[in-house]
C-alpha positions in Angstrom: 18.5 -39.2 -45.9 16.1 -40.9 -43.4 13.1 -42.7 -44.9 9.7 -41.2 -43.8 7.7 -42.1 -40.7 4.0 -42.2 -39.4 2.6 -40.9 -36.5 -0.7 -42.4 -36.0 -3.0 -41.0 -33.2 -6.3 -43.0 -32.9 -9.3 -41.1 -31.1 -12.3 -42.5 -29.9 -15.0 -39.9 -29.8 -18.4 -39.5 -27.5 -21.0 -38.6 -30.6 -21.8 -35.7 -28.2 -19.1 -33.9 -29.3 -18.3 -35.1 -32.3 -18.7 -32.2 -34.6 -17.1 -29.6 -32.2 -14.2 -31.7 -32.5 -14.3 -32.2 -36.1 -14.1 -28.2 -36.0 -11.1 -28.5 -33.9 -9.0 -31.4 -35.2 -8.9 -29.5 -38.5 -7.2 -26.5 -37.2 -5.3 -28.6 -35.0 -3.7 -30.5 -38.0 -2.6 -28.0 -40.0 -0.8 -26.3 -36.5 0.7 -30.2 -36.4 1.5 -29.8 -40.3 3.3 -26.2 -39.7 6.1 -28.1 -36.9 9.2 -28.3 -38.9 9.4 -31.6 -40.6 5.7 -32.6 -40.2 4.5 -32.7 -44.1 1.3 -31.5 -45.7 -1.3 -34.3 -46.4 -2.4 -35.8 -43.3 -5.0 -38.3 -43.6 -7.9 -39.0 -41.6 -9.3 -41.9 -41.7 -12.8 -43.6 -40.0 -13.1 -47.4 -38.2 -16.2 -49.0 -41.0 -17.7 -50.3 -37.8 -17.6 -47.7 -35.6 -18.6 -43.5 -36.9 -16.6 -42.5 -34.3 -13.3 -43.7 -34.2 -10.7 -42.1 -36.3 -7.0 -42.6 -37.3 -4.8 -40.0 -37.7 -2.1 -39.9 -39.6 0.7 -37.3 -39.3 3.6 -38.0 -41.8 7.0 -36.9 -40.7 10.5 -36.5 -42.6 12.2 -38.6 -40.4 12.7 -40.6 -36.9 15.2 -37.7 -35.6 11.7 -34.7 -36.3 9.8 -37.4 -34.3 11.8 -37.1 -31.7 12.2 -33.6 -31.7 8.4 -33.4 -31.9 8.6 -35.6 -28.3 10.7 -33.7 -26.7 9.6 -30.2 -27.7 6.1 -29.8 -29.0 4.3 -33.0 -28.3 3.0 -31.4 -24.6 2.0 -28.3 -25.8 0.4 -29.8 -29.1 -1.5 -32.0 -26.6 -2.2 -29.3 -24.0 -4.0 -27.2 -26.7 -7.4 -29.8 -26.3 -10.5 -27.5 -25.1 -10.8 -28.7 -21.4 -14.4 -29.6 -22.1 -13.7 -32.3 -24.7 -11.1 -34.1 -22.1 -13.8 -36.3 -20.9 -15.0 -37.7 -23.7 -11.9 -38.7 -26.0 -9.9 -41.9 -25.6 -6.6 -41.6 -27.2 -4.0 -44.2 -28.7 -1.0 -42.9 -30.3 1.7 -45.4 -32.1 5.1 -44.6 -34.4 5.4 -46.5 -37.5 8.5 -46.4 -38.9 9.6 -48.2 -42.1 11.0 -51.3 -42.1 14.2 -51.5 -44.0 13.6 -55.0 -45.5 10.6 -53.9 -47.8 
């Protein structure tokens, strides 16, 4: 069995819009959370300094379902942002994978 990764997407978000994309981040996780080997519980998570940063944290059953989610969801899970909120998000997305040592 493979051991457990994180996909962590980290958002930078114009206080503008902040609440309309509050509204939307929550449906969009549970449409992440319903891919097949995404699991329930992701966390969401603020920068102390700054109210408008957030880390994601998608948590996935393996390396091979990250992959998979690459190659076959990840530009249609993207696509699905409201045009009008393009402008004003920054985006940084990193794969955490366990380290075999600890």
């Amino acid at each position: 069995m493979s051991a457990p990764v994180i996909y962590e997407v980290n958002i930078e978000v114009e206080p503008s819009i902040e609440q309309a994309f509050l509204q939307w981040l929550k449906k969009h996780i549970q449409d992440m959370e319903s891919i097949d080997g995404f699991q329930k519980g992701t966390r969401v998570f603020r920068e102390q300094t700054q109210a408008t940063a957030l880390s994601v944290h998608y948590f996935l059953d393996s390396e091979a379902v990250m992959d998979t989610y690459l190659r076959e969801h990840a530009e249609r899970m993207r696509g699905d942002l409201p045009e009008d909120f393009k402008n004003h998000l920054q985006f940084r997305r990193r794969i955490l994978l366990p380290d075999a040592a600890f």
